[in-house]
FIKOL-691285 format. One record per atom (N, C-alpha, C): residue number from 1; residue in one letter; atom name; x, y, z. Coordinates in pm, 1 decimal, decimal comma, always signed. Example, Ala and Ser with C-alpha at 12.3 -4.5 7.8 and 13.67 -1.06 7.14 Angstrom:
  seq  type  atom         x         y         z
    1     A     N   +1319,0    -569,0    +780,0
    1     A    CA   +1230,0    -450,0    +780,0
    1     A     C   +1320,0    -330,0    +780,0
    2     S     N   +1285,0    -225,0    +708,0
    2     S    CA   +1367,0    -106,0    +714,0
    2     S     C   +1290,0      +3,0    +787,0
***
This chain:
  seq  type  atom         x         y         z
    1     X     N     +84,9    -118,0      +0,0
    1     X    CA      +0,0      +0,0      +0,0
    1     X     C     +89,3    +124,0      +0,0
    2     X     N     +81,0    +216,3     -83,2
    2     X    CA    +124,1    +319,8    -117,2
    2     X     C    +121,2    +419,6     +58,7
    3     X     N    +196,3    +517,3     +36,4
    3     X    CA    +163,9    +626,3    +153,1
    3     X     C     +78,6    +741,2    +126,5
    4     X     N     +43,7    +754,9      +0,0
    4     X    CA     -85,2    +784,9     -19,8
    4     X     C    -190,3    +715,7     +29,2
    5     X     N    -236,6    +644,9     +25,7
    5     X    CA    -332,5    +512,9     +84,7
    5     X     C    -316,3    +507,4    +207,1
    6     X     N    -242,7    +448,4    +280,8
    6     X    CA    -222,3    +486,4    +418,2
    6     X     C    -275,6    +624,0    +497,7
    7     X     N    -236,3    +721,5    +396,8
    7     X    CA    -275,5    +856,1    +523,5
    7     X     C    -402,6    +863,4    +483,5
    8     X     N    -442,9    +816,9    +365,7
    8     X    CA    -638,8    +803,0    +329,8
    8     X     C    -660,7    +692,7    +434,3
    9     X     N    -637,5    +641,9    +464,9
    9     X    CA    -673,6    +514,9    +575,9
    9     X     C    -703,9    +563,8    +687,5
   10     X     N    -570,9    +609,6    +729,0
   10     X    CA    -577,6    +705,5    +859,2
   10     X     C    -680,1    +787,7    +886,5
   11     X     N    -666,5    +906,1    +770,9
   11     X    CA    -786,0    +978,3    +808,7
   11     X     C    -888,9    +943,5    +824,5
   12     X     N    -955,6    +891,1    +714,8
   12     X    CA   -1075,6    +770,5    +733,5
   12     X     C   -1113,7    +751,5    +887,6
   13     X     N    -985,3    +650,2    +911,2
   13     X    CA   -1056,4    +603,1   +1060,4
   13     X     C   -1029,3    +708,4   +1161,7
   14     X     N    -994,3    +827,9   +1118,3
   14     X    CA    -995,3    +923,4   +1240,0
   14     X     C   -1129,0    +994,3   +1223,6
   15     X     N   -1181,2   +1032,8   +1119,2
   15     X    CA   -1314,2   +1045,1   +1108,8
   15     X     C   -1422,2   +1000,8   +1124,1
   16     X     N   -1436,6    +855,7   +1122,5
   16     X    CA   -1500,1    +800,9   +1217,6
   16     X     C   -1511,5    +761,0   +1357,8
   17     X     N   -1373,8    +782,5   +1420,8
   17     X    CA   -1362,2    +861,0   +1576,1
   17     X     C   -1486,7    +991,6   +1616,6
   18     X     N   -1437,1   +1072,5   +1519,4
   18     X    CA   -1463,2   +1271,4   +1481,9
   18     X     C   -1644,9   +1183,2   +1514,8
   19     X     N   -1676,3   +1107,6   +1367,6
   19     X    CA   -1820,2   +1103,6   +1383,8
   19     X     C   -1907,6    +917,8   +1395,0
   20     X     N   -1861,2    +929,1   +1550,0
   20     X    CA   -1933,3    +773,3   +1598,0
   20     X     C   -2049,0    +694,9   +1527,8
   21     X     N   -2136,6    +842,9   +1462,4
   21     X    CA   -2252,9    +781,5   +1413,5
   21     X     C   -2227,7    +681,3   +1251,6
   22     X     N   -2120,9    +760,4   +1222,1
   22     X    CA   -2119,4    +747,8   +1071,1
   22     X     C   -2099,0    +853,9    +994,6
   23     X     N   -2035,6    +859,0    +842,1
   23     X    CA   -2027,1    +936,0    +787,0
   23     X     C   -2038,0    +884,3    +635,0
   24     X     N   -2084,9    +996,6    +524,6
   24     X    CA   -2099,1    +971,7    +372,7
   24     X     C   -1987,0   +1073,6    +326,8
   25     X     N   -1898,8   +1056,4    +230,9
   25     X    CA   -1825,7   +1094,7    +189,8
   25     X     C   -1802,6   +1066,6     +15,2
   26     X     N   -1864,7   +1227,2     -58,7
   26     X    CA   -1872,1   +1176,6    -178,2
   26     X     C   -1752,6   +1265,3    -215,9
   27     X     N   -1676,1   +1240,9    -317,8
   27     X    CA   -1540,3   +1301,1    -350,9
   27     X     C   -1550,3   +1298,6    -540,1
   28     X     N   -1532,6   +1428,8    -563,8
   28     X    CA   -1536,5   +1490,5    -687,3
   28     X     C   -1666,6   +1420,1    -770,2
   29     X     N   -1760,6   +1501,4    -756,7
   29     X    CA   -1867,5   +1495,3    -789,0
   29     X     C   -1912,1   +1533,6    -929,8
   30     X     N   -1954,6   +1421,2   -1007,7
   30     X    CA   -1992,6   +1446,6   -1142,7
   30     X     C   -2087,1   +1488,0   -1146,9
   31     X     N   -2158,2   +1572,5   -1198,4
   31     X    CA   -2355,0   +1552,3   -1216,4
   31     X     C   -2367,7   +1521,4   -1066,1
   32     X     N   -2450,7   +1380,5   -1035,2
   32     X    CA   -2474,9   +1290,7    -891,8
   32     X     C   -2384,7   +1173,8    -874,6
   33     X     N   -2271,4   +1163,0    -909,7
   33     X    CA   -2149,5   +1076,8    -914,4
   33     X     C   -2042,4   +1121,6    -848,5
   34     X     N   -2021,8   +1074,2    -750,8
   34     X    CA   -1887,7   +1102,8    -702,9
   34     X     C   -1778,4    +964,6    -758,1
   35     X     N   -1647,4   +1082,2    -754,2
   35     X    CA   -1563,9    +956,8    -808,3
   35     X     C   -1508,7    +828,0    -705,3
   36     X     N   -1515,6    +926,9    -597,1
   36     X    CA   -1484,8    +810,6    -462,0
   36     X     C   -1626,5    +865,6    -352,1
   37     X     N   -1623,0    +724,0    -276,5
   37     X    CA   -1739,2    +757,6    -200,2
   37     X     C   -1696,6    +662,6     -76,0
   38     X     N   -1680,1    +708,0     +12,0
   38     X    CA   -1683,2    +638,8    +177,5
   38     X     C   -1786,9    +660,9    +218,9
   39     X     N   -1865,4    +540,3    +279,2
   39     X    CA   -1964,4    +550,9    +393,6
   39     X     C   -1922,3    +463,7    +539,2
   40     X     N   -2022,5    +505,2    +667,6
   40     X    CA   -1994,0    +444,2    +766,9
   40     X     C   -2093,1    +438,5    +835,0
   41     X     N   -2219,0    +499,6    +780,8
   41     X    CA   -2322,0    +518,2    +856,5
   41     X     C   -2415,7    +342,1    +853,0
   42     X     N   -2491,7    +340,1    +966,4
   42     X    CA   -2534,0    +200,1    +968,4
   42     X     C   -2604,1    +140,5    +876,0
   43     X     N   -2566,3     +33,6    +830,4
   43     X    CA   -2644,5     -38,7    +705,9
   43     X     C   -2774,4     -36,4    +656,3
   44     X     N   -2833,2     -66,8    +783,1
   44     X    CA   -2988,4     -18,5    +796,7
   44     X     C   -2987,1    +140,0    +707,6
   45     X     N   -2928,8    +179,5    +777,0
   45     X    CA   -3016,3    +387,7    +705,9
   45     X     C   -2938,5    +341,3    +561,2
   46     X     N   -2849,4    +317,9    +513,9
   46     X    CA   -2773,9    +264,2    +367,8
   46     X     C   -2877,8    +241,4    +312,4
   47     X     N   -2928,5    +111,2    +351,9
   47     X    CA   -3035,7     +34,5    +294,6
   47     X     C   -3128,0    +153,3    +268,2
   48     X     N   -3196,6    +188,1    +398,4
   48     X    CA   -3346,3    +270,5    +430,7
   48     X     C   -3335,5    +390,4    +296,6
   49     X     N   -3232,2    +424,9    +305,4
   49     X    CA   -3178,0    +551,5    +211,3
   49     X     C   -3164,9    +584,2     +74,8
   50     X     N   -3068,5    +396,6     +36,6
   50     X    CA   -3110,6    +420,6     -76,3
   50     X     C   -3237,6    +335,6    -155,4
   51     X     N   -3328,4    +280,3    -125,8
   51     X    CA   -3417,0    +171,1    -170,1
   51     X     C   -3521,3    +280,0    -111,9
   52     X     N   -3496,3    +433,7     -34,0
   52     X    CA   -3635,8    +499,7     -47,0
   52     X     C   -3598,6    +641,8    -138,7
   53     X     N   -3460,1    +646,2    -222,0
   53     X    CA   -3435,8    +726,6    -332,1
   53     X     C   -3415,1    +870,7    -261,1
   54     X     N   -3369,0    +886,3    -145,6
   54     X    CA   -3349,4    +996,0     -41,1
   54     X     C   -3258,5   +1113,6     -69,8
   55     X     N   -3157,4   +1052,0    -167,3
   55     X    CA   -3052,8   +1159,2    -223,1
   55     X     C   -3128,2   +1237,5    -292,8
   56     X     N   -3277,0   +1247,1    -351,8
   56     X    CA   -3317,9   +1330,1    -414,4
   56     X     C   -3384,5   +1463,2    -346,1
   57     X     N   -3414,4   +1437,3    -216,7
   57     X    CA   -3441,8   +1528,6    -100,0
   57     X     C   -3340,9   +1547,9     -18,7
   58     X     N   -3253,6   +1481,0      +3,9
   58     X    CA   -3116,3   +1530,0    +120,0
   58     X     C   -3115,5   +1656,3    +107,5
   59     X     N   -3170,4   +1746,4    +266,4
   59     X    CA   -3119,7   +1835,1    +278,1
   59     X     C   -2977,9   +1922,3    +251,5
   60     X     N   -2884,2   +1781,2    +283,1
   60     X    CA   -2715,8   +1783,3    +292,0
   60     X     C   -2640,8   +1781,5    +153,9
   61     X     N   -2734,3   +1708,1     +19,8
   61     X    CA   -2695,6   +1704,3     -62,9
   61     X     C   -2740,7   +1865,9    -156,5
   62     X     N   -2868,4   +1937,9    -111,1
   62     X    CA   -2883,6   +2000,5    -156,6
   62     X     C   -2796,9   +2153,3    -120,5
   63     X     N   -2749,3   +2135,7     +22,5
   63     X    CA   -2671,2   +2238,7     +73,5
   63     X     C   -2576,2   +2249,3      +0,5
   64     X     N   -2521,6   +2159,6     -41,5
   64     X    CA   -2398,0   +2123,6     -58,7
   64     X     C   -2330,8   +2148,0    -209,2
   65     X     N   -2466,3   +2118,7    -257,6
   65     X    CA   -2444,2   +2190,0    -421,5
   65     X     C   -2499,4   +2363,5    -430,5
   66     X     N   -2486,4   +2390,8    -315,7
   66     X    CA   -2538,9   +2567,2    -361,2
   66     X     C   -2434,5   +2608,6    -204,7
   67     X     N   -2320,4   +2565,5    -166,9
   67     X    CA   -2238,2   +2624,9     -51,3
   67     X     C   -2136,5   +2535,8     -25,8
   68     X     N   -1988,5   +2619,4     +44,7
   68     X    CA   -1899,4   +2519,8     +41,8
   68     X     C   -1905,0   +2639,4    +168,6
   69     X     N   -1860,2   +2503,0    +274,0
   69     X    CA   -1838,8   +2513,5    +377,7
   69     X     C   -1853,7   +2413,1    +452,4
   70     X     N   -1938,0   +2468,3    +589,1
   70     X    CA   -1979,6   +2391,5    +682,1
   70     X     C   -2137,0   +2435,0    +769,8
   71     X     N   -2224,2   +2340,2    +787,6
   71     X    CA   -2350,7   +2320,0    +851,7
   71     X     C   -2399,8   +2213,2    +917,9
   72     X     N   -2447,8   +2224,9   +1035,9
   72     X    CA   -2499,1   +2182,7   +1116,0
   72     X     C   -2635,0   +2104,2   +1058,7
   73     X     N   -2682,9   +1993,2   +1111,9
   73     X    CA   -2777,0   +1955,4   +1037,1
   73     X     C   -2905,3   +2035,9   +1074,3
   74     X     N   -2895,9   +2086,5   +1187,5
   74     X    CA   -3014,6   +2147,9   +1288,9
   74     X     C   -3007,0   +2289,9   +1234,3
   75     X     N   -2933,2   +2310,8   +1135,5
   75     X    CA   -2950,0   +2447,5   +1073,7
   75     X     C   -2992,2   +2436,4    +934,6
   76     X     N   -3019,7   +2309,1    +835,4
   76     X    CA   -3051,9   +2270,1    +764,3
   76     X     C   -3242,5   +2283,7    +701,9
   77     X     N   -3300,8   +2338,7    +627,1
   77     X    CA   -3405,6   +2344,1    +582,9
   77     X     C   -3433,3   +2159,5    +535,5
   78     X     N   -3535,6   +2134,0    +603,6
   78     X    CA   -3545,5   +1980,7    +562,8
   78     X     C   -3683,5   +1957,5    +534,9
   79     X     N   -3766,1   +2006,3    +392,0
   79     X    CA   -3904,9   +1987,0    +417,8
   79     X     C   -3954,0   +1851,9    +395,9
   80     X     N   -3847,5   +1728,9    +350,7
   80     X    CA   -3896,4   +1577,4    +349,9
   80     X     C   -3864,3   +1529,1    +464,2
   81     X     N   -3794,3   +1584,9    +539,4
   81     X    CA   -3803,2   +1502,9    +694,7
   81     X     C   -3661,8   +1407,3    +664,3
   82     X     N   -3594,1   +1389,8    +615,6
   82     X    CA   -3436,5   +1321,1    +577,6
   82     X     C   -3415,3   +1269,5    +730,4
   83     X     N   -3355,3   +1417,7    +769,2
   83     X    CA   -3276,2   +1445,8    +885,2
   83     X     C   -3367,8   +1333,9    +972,5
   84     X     N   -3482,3   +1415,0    +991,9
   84     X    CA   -3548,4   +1334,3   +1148,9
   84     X     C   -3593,5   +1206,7   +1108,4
   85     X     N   -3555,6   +1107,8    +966,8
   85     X    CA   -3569,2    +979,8    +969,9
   85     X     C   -3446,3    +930,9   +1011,7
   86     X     N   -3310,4    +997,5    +962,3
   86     X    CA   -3164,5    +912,4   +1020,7
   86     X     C   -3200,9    +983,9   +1165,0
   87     X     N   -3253,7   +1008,6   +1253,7
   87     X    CA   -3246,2   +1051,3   +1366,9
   87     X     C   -3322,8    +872,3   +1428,7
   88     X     N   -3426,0    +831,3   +1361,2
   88     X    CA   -3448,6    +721,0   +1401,1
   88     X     C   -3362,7    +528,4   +1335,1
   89     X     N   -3240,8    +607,4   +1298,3
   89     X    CA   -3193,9    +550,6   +1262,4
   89     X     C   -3040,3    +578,1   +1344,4
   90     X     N   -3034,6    +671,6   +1417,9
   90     X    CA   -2975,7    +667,3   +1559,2
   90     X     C   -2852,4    +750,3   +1550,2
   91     X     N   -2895,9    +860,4   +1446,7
   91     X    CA   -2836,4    +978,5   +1397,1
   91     X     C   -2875,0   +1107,9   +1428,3
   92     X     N   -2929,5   +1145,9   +1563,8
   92     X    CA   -2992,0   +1273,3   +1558,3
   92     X     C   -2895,8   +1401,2   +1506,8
   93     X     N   -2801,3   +1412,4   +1531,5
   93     X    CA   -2702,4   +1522,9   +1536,0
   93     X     C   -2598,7   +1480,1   +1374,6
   94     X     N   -2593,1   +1614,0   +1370,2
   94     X    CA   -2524,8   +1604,4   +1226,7
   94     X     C   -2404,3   +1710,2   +1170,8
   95     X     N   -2321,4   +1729,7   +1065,4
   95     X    CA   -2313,0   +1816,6    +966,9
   95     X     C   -2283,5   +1805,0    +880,9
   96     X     N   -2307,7   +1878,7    +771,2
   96     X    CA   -2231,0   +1897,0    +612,4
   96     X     C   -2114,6   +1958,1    +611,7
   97     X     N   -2002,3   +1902,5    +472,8
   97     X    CA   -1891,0   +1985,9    +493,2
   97     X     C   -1884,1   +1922,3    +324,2
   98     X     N   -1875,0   +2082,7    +266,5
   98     X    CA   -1820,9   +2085,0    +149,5
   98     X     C   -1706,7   +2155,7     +67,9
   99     X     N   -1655,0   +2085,6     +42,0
   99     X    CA   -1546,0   +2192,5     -85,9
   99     X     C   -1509,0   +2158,0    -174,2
  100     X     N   -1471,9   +2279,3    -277,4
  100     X    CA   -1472,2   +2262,2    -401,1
  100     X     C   -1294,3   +2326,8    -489,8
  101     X     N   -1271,0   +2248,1    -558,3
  101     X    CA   -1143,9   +2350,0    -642,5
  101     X     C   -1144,0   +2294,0    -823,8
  102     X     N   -1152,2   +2406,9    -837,9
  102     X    CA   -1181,9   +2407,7    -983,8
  102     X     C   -1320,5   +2385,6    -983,9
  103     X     N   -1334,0   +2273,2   -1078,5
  103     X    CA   -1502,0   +2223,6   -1091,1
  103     X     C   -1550,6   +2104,9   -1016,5
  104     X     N   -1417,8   +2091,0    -930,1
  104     X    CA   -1462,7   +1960,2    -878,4
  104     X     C   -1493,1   +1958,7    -704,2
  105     X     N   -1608,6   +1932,2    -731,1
  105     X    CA   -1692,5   +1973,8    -598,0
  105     X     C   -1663,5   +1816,7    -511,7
  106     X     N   -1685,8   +1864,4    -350,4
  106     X    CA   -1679,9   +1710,1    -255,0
  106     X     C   -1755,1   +1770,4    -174,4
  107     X     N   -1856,4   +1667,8    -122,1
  107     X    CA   -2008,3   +1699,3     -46,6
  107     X     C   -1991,6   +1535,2     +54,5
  108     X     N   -1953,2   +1594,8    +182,0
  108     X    CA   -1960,2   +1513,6    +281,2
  108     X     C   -2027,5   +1505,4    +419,3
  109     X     N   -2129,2   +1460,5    +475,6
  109     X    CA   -2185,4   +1372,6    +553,1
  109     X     C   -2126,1   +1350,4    +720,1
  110     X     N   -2153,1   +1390,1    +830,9
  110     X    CA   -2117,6   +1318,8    +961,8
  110     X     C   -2222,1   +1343,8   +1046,1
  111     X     N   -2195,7   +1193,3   +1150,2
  111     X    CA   -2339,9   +1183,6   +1258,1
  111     X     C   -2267,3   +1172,2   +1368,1
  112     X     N   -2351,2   +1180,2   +1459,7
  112     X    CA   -2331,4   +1159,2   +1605,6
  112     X     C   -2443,9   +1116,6   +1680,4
  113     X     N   -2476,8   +1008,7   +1734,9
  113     X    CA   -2572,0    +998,7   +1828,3
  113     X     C   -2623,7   +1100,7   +1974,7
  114     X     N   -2521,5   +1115,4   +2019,9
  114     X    CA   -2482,5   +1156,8   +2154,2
  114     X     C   -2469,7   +1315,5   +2209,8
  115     X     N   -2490,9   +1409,6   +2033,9
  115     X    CA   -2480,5   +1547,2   +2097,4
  115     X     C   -2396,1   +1613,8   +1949,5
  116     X     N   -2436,4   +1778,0   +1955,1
  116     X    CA   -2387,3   +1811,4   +1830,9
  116     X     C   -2245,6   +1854,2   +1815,8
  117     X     N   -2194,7   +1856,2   +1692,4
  117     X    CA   -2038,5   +1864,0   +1691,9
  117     X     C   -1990,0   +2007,9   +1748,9
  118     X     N   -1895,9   +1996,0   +1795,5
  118     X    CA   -1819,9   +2088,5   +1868,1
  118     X     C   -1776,0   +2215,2   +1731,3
  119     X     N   -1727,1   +2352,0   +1783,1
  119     X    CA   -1694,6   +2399,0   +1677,5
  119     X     C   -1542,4   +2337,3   +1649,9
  120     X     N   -1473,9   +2312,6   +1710,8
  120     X    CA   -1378,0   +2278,3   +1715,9
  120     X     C   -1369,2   +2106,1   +1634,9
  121     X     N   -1440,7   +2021,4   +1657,2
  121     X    CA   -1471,9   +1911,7   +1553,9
  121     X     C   -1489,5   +1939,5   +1416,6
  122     X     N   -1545,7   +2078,5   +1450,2
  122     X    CA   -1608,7   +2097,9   +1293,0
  122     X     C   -1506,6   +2142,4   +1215,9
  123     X     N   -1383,5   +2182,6   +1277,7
  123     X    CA   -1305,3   +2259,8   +1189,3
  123     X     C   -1184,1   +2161,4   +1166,0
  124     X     N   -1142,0   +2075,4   +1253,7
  124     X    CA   -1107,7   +1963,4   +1226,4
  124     X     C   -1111,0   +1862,4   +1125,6
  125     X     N   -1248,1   +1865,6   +1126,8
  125     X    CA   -1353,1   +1784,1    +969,0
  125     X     C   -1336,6   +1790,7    +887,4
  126     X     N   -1366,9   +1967,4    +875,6
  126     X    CA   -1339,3   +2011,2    +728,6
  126     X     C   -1151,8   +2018,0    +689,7
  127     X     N   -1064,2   +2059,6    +795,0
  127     X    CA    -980,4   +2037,9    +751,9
  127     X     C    -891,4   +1871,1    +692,2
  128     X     N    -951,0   +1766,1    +730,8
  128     X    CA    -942,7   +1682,3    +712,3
  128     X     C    -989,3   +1618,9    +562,9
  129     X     N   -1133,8   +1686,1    +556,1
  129     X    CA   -1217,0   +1688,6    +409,9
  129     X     C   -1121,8   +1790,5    +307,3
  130     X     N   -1054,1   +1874,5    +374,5
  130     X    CA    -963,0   +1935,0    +202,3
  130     X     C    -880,9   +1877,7    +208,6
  131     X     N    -817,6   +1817,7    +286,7
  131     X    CA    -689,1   +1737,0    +199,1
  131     X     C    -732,7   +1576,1    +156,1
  132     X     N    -839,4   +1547,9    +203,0
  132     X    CA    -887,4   +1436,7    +125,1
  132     X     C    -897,5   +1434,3     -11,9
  133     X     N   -1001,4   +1558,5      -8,6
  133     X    CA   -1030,9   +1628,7    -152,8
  133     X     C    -893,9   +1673,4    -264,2
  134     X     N    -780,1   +1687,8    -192,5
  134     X    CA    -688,1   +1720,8    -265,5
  134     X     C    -607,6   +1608,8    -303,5
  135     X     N    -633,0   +1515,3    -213,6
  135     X    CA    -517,8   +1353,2    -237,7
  135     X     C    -596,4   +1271,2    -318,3
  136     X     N    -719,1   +1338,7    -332,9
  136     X    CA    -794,5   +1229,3    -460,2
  136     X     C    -821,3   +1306,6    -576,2
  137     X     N    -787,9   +1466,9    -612,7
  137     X    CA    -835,1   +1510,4    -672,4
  137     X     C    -840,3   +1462,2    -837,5
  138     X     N    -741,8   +1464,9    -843,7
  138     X    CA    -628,2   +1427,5    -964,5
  138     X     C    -604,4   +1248,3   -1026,3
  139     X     N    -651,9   +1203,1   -1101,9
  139     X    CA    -661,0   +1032,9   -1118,0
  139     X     C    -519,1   +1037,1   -1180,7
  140     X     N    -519,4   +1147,2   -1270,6
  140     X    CA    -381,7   +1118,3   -1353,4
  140     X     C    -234,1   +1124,0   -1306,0
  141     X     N    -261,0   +1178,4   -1134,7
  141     X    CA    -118,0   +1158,4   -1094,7
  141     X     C    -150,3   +1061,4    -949,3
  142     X     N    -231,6    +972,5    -971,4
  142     X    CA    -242,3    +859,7    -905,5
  142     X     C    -238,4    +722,3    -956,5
  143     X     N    -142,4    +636,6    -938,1
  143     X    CA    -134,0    +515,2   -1005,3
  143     X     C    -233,8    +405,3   -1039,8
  144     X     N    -266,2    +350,0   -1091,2
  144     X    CA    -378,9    +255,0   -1119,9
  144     X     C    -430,8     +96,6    -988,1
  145     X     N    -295,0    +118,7    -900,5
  145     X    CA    -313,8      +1,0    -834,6
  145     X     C    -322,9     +94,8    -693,4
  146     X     N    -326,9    +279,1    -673,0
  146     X    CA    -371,5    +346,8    -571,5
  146     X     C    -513,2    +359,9    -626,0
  147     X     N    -551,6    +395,6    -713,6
  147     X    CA    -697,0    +443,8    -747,6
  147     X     C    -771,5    +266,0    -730,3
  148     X     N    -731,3    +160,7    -774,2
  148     X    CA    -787,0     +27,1    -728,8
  148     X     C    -808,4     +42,4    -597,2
  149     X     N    -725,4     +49,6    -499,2
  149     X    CA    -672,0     +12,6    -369,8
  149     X     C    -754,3    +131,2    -343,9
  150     X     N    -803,2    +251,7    -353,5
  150     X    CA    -915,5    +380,2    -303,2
  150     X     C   -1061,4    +292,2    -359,9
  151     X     N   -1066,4    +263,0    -412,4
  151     X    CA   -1179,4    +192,7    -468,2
  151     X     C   -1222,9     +71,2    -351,0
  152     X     N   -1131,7     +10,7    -361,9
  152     X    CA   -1154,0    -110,6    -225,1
  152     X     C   -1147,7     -84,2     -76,7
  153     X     N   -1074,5     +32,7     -48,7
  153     X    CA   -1115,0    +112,5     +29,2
  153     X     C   -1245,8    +170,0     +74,1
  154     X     N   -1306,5    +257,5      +9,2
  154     X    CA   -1478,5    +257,0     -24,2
  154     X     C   -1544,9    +198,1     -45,5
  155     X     N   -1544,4     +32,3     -62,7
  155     X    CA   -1613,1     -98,3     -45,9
  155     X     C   -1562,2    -159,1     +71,4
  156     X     N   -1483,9    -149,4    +152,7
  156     X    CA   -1464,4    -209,1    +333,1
  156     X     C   -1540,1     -71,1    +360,4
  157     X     N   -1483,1     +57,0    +355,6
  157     X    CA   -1534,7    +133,7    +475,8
  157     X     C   -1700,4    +107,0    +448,8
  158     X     N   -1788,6     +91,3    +332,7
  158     X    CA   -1890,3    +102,4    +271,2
  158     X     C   -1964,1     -19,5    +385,7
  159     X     N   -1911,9    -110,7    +362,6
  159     X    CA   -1918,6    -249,7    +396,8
  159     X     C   -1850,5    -324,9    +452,1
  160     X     N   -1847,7    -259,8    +614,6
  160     X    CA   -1753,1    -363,5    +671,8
  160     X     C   -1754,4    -454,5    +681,2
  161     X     N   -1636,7    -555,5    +648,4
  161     X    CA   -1652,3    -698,8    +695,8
  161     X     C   -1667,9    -749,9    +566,5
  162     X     N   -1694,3    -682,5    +417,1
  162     X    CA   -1710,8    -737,4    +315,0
  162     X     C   -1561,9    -775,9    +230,6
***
C-alpha cells in the first residue's frame, strides 16, 4: 500500500472517531457521481436511504451543491423530513462539509448519536475533508493500483466486513 493510501486510511478512521454515528463521503462529484465515495453510517439507514431514493431530498446534498463550507444539520431546511428519519436511525445530530477547487466539488456527511459537533470538531472535519479532496483530486497523478486500492477502500469502509 502506497503512503498515499495509508494517510487516506488514517484519516478515514480518524473520522469516524470525529463522527461515531457514521459518515458519507462523496469526492469529486460528477452531475450525482462522485468519483470516490466512503460511507460508515449504519447499514440499515444505507439500505433505508437508498431503496427509499433519499438523495433526491437530502437536505445535505442540496446544501452542498449551492455552498462550500460547513452546517450543522439542525440548521438545515429539511421539508422531506431526511434528517429526522436518520435521527431514528440513531443519527440525531449532524453536519455537512463541502469543498470545491476548480469544478470539482466534494459533499460530505457526519453523525453523532450523543450530541452536536463541537466547533472545534467541525473545523477539524473540514480540515481533514480538504486534503482528502486534494489527495484524490487528480486520477492522472495517481497510479492505477492506488486508485484500485481507493476503490476497495470505499467498499470495506462502505461495507464492513465485506
Amino acid at each position: 500500500m502506497s503512503q498515499t493510501q495509508n494517510k487516506i486510511g488514517e484519516i478515514l478512521e480518524q473520522l469516524g472517531e470525529l463522527a461515531p454515528a457514521g459518515y458519507a463521503l462523496g469526492f469529486h462529484i460528477a452531475y450525482t457521481t462522485p468519483k470516490f465515495m466512503f460511507q460508515s453510517y449504519p447499514k440499515a439507514w444505507l439500505d433505508y436511504y437508498s431503496q427509499n431514493g433519499l438523495v433526491m431530498s437530502d437536505p445535505m446534498v442540496a446544501w452542498g451543491f449551492e455552498h462550500i463550507g460547513t452546517c450543522r444539520w439542525s440548521e438545515l431546511d429539511d421539508p422531506a423530513d431526511v434528517l429526522q428519519k436518520a435521527t431514528e436511525f440513531g443519527m440525531p445530530y449532524g453536519i455537512v462539509c463541502t469543498t470545491k477547487s476548480g469544478d470539482s466539488l466534494s459533499i460530505c456527511g457526519f453523525a453523532r448519536a450523543d450530541r452536536e459537533f463541537s466547533n472545534t470538531e467541525i473545523q477539524d472535519i473540514s480540515g481533514k475533508i480538504e486534503s482528502l479532496h486534494k489527495w484524490t483530486a487528480d486520477k492522472a497523478h495517481l497510479s492505477p493500483e492506488t486508485i484500485q486500492e481507493l476503490k476497495n477502500m470505499s467498499i470495506s469502509f462502505t461495507h464492513p466486513g465485506s
